[in-house]
N, CA, C and O atoms as CSV, one atom per row, in Angstrom:
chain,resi,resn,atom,element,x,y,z
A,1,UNK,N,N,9.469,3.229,23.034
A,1,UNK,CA,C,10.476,3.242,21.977
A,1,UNK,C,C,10.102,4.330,20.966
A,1,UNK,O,O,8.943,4.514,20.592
A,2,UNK,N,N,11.294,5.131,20.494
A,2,UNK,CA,C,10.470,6.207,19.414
A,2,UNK,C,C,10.796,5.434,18.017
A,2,UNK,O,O,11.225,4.287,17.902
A,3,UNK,N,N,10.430,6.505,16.831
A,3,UNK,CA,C,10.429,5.655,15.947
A,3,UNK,C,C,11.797,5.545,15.418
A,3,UNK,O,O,11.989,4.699,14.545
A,4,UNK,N,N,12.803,6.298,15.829
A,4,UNK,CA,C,14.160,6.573,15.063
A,4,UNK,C,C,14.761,5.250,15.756
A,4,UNK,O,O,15.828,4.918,15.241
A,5,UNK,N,N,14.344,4.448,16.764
A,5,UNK,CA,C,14.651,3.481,17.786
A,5,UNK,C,C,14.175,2.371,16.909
A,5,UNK,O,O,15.030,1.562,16.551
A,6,UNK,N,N,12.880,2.196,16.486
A,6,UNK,CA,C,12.460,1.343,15.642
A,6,UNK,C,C,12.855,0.820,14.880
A,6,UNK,O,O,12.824,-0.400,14.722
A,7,UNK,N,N,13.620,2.108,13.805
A,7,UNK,CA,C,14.115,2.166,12.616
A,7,UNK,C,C,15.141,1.307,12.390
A,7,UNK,O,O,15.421,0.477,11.525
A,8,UNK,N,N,15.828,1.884,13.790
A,8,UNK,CA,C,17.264,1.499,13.783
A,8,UNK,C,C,17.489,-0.038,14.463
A,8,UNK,O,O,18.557,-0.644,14.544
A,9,UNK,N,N,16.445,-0.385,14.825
A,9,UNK,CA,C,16.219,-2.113,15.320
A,9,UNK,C,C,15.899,-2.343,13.429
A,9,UNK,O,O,16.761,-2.504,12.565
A,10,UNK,N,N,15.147,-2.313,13.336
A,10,UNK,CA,C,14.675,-2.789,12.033
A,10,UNK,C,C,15.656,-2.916,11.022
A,10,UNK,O,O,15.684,-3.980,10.403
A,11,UNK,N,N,16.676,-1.795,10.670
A,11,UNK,CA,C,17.964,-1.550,10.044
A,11,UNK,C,C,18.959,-2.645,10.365
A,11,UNK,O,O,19.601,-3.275,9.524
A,12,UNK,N,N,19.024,-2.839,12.018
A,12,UNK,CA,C,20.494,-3.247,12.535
A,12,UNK,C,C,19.681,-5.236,12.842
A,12,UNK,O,O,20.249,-6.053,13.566
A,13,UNK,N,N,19.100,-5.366,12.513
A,13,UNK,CA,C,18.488,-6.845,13.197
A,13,UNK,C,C,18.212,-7.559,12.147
A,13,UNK,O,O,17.966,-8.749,12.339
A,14,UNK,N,N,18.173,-6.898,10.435
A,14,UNK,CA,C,18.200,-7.435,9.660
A,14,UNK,C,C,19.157,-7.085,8.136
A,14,UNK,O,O,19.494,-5.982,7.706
A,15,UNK,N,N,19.391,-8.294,7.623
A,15,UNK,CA,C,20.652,-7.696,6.817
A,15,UNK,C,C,19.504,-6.914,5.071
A,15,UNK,O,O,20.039,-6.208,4.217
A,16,UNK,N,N,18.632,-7.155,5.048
A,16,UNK,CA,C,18.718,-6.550,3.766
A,16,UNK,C,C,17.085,-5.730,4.075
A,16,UNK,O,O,16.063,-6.414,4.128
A,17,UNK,N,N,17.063,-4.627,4.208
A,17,UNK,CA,C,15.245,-3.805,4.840
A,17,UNK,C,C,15.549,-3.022,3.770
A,17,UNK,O,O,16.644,-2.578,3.425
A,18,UNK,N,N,14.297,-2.874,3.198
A,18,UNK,CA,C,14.035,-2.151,1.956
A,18,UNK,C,C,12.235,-1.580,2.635
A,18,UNK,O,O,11.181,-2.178,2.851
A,19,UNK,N,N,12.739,-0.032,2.780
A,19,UNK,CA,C,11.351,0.828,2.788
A,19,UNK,C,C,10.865,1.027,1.952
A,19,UNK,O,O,11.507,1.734,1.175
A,20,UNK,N,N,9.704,0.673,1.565
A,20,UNK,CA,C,9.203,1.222,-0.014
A,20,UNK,C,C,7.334,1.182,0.412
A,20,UNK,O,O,6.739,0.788,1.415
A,21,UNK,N,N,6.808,1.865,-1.046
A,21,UNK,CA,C,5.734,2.549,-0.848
A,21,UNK,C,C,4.883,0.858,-1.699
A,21,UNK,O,O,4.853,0.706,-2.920
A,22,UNK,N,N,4.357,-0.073,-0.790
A,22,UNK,CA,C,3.255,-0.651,-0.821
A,22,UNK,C,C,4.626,-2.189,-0.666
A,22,UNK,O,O,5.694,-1.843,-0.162
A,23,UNK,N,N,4.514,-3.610,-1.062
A,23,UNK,CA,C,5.088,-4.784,-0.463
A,23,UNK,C,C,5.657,-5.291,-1.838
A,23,UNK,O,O,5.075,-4.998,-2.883
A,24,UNK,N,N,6.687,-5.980,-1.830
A,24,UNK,CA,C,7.312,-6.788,-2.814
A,24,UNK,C,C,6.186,-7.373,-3.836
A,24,UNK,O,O,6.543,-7.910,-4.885
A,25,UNK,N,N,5.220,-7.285,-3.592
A,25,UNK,CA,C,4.260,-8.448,-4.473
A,25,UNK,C,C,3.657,-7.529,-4.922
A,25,UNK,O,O,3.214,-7.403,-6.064
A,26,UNK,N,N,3.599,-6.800,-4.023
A,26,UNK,CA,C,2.075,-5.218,-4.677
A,26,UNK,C,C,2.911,-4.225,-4.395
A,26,UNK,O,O,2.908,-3.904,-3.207
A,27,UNK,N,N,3.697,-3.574,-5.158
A,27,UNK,CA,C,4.533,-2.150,-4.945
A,27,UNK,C,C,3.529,-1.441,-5.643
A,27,UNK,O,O,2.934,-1.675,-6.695
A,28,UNK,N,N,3.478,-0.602,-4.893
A,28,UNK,CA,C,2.534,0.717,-5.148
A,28,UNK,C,C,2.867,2.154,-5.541
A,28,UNK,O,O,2.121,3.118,-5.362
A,29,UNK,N,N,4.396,2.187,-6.245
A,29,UNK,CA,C,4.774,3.292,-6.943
A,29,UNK,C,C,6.098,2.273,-7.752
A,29,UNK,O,O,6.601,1.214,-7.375
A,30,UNK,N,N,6.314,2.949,-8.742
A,30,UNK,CA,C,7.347,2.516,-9.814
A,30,UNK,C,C,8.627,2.292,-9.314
A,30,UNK,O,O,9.334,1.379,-9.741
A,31,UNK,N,N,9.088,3.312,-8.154
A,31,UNK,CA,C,10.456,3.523,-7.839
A,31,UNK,C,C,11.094,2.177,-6.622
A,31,UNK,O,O,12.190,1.654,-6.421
A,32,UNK,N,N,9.519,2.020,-5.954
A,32,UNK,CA,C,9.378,0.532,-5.266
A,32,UNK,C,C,9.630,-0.801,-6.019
A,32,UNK,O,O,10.487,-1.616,-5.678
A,33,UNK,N,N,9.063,-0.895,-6.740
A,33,UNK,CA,C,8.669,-1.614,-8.101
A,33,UNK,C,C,10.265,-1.962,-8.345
A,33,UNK,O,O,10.909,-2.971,-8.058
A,34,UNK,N,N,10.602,-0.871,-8.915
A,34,UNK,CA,C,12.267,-0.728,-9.378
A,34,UNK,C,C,13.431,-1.474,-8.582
A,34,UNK,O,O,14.270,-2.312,-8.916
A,35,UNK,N,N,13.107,-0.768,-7.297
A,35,UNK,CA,C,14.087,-1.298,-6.267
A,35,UNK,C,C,13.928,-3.202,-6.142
A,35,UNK,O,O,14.746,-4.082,-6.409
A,36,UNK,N,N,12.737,-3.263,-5.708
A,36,UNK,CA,C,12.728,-4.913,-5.615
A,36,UNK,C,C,13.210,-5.772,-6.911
A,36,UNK,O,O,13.707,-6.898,-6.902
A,37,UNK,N,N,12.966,-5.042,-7.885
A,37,UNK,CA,C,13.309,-5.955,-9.199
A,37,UNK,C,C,14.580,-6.174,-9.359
A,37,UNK,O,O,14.924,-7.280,-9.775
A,38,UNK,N,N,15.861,-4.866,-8.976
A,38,UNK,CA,C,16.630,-4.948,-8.998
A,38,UNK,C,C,17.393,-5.953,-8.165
A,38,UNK,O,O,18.383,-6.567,-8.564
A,39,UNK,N,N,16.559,-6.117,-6.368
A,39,UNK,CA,C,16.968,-6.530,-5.675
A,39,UNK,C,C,17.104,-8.381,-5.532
A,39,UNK,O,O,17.871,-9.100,-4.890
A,40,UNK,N,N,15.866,-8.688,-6.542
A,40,UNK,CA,C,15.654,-10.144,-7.077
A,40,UNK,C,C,16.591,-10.265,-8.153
A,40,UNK,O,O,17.089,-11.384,-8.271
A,41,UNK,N,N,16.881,-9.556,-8.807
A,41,UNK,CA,C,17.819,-9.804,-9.577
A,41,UNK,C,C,19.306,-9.710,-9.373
A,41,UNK,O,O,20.061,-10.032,-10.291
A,42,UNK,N,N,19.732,-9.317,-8.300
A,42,UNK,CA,C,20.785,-9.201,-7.636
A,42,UNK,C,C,21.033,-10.947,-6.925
A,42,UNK,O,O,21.983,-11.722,-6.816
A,43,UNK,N,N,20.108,-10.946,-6.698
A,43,UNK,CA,C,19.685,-12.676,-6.077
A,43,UNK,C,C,19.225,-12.948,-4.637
A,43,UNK,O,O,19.099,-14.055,-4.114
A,44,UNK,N,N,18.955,-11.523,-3.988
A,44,UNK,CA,C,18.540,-10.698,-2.792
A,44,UNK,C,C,17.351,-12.129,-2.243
A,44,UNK,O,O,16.517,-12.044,-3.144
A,45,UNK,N,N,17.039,-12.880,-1.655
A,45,UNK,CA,C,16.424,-13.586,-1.278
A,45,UNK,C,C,15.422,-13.316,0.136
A,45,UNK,O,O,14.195,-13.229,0.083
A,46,UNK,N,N,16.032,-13.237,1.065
A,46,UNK,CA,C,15.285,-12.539,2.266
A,46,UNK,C,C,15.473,-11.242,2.898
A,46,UNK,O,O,16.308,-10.867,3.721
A,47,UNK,N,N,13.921,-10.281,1.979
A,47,UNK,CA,C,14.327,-8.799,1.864
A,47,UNK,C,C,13.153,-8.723,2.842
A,47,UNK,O,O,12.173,-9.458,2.723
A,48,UNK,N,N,13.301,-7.684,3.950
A,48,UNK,CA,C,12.030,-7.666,4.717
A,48,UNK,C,C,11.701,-6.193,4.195
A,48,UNK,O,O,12.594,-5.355,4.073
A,49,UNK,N,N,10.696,-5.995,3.971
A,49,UNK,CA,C,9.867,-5.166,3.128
A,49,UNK,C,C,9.099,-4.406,4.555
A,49,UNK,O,O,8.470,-4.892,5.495
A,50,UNK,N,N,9.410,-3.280,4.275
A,50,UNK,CA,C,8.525,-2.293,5.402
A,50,UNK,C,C,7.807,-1.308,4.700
A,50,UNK,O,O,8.417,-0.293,4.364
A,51,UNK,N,N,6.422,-1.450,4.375
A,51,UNK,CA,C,5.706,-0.321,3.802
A,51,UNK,C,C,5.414,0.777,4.559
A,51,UNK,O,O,4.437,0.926,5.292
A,52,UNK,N,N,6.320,1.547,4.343
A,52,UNK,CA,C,5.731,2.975,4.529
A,52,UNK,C,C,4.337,3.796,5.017
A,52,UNK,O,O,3.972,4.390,6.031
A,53,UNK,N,N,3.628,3.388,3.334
A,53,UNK,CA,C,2.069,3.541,3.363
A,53,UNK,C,C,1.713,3.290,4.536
A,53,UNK,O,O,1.139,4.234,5.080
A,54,UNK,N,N,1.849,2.242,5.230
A,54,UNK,CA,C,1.004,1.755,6.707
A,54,UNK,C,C,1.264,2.370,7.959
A,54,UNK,O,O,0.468,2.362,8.898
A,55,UNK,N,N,2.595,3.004,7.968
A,55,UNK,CA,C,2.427,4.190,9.355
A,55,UNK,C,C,3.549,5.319,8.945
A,55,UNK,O,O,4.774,5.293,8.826
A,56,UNK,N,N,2.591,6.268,8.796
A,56,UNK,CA,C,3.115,7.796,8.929
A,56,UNK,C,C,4.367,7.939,9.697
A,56,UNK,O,O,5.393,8.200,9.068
A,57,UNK,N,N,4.408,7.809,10.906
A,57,UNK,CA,C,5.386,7.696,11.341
A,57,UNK,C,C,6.703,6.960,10.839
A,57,UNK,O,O,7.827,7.404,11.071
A,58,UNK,N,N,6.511,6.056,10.290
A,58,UNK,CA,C,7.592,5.492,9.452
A,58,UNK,C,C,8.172,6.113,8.495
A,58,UNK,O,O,9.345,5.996,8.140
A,59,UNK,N,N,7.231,6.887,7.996
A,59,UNK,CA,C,7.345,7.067,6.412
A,59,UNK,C,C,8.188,8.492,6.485
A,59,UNK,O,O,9.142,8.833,5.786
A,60,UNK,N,N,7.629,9.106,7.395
A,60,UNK,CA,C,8.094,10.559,8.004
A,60,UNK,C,C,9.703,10.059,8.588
A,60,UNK,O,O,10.692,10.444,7.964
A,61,UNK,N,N,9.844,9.251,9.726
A,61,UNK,CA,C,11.234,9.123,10.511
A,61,UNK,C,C,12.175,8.213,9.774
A,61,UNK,O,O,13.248,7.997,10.337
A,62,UNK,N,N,11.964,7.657,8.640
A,62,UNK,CA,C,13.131,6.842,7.959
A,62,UNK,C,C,13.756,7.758,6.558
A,62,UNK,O,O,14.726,7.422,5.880
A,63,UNK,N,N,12.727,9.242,6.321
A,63,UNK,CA,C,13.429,10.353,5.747
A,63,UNK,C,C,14.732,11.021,6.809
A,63,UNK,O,O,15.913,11.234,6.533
A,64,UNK,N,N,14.031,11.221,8.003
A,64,UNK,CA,C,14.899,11.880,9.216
A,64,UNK,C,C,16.165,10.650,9.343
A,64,UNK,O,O,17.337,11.023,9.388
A,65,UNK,N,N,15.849,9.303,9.392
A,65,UNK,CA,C,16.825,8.659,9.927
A,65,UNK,C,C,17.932,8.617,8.787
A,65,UNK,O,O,19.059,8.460,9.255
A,66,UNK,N,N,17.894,8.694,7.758
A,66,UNK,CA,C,19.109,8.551,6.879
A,66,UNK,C,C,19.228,9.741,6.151
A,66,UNK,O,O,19.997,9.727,5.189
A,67,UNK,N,N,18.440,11.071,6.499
A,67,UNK,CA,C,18.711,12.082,5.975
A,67,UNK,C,C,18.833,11.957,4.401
A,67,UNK,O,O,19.849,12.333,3.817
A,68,UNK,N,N,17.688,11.380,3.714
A,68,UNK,CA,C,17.327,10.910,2.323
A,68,UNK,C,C,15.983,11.318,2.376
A,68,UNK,O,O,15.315,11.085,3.383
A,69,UNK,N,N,15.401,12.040,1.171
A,69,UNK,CA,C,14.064,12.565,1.201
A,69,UNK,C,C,13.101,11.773,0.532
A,69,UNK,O,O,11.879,11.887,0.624
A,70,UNK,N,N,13.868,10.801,-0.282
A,70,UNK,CA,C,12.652,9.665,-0.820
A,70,UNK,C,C,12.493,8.921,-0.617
A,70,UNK,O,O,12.977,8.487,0.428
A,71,UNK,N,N,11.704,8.134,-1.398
A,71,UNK,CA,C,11.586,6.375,-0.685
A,71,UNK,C,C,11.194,6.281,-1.954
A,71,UNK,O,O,10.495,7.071,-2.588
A,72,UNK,N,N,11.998,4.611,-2.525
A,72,UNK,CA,C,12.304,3.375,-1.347
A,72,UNK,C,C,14.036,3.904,-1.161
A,72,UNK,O,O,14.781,4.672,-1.770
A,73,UNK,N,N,14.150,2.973,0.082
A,73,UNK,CA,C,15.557,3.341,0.860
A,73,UNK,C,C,16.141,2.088,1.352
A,73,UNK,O,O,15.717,1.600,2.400
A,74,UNK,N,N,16.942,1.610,0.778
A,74,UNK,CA,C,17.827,0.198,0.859
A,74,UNK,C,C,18.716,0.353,2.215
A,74,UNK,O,O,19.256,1.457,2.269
A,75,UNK,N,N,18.973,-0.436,3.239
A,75,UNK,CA,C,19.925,-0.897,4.275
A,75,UNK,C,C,20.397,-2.173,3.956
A,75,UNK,O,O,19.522,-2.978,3.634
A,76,UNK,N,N,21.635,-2.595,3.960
A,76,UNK,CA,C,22.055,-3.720,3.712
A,76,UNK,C,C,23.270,-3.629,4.993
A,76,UNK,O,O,24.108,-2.738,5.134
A,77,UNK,N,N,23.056,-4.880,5.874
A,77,UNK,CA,C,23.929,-4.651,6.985
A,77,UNK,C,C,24.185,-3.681,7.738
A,77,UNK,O,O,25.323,-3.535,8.186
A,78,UNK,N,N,23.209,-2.848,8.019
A,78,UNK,CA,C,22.885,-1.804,8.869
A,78,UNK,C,C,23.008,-0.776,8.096
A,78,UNK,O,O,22.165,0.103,8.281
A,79,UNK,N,N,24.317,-0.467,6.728
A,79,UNK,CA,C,24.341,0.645,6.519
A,79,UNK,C,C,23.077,1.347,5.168
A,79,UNK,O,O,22.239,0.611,4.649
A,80,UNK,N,N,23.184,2.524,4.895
A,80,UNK,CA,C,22.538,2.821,4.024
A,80,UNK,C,C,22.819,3.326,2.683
A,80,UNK,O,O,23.241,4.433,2.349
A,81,UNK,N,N,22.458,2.148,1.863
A,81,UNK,CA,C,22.672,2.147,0.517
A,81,UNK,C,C,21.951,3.585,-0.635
A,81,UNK,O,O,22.604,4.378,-1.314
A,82,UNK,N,N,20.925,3.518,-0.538
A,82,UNK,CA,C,20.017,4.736,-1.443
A,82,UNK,C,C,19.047,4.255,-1.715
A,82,UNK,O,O,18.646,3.166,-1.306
A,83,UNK,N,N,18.418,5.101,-2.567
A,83,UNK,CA,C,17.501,4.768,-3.176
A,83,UNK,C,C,17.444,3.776,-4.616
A,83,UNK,O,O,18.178,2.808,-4.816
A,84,UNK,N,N,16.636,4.163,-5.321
A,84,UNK,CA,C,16.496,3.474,-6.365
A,84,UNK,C,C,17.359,3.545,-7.678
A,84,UNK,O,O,17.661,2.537,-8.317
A,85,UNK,N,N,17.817,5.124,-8.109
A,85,UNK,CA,C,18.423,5.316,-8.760
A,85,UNK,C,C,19.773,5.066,-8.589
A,85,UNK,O,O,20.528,4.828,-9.532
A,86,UNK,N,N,20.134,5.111,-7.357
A,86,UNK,CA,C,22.155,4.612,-6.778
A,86,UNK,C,C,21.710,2.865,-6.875
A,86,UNK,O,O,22.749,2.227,-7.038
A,87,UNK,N,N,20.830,2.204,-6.836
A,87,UNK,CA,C,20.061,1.206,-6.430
A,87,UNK,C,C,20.913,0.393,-8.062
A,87,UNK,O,O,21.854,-0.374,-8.266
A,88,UNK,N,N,19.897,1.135,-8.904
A,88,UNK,CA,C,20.040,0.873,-10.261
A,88,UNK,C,C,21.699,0.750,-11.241
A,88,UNK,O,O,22.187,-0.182,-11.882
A,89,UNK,N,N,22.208,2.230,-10.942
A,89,UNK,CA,C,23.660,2.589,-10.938
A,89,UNK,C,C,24.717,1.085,-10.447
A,89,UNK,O,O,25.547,0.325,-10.947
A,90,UNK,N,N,24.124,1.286,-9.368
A,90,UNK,CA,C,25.338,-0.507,-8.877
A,90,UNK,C,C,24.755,-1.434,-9.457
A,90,UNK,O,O,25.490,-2.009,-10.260
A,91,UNK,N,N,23.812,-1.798,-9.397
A,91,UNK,CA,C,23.283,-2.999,-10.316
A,91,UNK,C,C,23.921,-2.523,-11.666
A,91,UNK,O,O,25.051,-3.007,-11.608
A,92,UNK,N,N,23.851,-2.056,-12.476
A,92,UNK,CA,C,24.626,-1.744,-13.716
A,92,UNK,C,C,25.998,-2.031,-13.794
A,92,UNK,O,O,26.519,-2.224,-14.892
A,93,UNK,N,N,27.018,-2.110,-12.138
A,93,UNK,CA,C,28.057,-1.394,-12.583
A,93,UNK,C,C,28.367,-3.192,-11.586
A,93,UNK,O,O,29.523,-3.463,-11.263
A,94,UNK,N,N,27.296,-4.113,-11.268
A,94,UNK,CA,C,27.908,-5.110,-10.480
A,94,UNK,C,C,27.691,-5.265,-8.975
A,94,UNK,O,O,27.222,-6.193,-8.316
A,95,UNK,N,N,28.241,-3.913,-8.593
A,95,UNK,CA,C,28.367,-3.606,-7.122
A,95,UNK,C,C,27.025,-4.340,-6.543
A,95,UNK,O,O,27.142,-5.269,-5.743
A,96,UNK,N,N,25.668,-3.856,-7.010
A,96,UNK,CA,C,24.720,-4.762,-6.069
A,96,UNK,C,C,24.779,-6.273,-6.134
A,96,UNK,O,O,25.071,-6.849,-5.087
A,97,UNK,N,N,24.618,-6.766,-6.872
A,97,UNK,CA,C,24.808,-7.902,-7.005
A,97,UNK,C,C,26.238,-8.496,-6.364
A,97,UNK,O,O,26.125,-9.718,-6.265
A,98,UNK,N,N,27.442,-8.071,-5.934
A,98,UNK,CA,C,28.606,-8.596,-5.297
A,98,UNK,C,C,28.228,-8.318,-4.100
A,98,UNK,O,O,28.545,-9.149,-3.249
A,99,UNK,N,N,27.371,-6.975,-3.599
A,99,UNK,CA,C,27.182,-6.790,-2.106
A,99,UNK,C,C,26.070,-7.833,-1.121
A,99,UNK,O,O,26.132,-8.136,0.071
A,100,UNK,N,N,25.126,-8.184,-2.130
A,100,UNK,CA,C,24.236,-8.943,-2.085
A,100,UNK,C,C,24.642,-10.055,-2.057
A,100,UNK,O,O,23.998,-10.623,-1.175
A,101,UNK,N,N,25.481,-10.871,-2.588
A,101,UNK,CA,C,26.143,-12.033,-2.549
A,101,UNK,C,C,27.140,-12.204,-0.902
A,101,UNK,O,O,27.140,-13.152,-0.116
A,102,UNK,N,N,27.775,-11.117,-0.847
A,102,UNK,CA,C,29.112,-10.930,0.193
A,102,UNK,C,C,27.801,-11.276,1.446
A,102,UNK,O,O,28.043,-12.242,2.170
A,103,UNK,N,N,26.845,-10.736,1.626
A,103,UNK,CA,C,25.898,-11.292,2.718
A,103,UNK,C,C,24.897,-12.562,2.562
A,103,UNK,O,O,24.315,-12.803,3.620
A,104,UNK,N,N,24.670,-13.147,1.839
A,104,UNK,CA,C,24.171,-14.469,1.702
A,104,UNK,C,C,24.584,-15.831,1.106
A,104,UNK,O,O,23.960,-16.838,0.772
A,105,UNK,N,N,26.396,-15.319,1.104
A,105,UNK,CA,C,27.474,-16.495,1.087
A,105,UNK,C,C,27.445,-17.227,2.440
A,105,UNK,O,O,28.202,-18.176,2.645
């Protein structure tokens, strides 16, 4: 399996994968940090958390797979949401929090 195969199991097999740099409990950069807070506060309940940090390959092919150069990188129902700052933007404006709901109604 390559890793863009991985990715895209990982993406499509679960409704809410959030890539970020270290785990929901121990985020290991701010922008990680950011994303999950937002995502608990949205009311996001079962987020499977894929750290990066732990294989290169990940960290490298989930830039290639959504053609996004940073991380963390939100999928919600296969598709791809953004990062932290579009992350933040909908949370402000509602949108996360209604999208987040529309999948764990």
């Amino acid at each position: 399996m390559t890793i863009h195969e991985k990715i895209d199991q990982q993406v499509k097999n679960n409704d809410i994968v959030l890539y970020m740099k270290g785990t929901p409990d121990f985020p290991q950069c701010g922008f990680s940090s950011r994303a999950v807070s937002l995502l608990k506060a949205s009311g996001a309940e079962k987020i499977v958390a894929i750290n990066v940090l732990e294989d290169p390959d990940i960290r490298q092919g989930i830039k290639e797979y959504s053609n996004w150069p940073t991380i963390p990188q939100l999928y919600v129902k296969g598709e791809f949401i953004g990062g932290s700052d579009i992350m933040g933007e909908m949370h402000e404006s509602g949108e996360l929090k209604e999208l987040i709901q529309s999948i764990t109604a």
